[in-house]
C-alpha angles and dihedrals in degrees: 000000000000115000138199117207136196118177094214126276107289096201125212108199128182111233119203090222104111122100125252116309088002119123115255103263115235126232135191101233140178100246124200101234101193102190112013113169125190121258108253107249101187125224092243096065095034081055101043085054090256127153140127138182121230138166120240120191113201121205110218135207090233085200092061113019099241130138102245098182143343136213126191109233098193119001139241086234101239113069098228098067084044094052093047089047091058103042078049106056093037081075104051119100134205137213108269123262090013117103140353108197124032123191115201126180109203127192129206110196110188116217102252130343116275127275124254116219 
């Protein structure tokens, strides 16, 4: 059986704690994803022994809690999963006044690897 995998949105959020001038620190926190689908990884490329890993960052509304845009920091190395990734994510959302960036790594492992004729 193919499998996606996404090792769960590590979230970088900037917190409004520094002090005046100073940059907003980072922090690695446990953000609430509220609807979170699965990226599509279609049968053709399961069956043909492709698959790639890649990192996604989603930028986040932080008012609302939906996902505004996302970029593909490094990328699964075949554009349809990108572009799956990315179609996917845009739809995630996010508990309110929780995060504003959320970097997820995702996996696509194929079935087997593909046959040589």
């Amino acid at each position: 059986m193919a499998r996606f995998y996404y090792y769960g949105a590590v979230i970088l959020a900037s917190l409004g704690i520094a002090a005046k001038g100073d940059p907003p620190s980072r922090a690695v926190v446990t953000a609430r994803a509220i609807h979170a689908p699965r990226p599509a990884y279609p049968s053709s490329l399961k069956e043909h022994g492709i698959g790639g890993k890649g990192e996604f960052v989603m930028h986040v509304d932080q008012k609302t809690g939906i996902v505004r845009s996302v970029e593909i920091a490094k990328s699964t190395g075949v554009a349809v999963l990108d572009q799956s990734c990315v179609s996917t994510f845009k739809k995630w959302r996010f508990a309110v006044d929780t995060v504003s960036t959320v970097r997820c790594p995702v996996r696509f492992v194929p079935d087997a690897p593909p046959s040589r004729n």
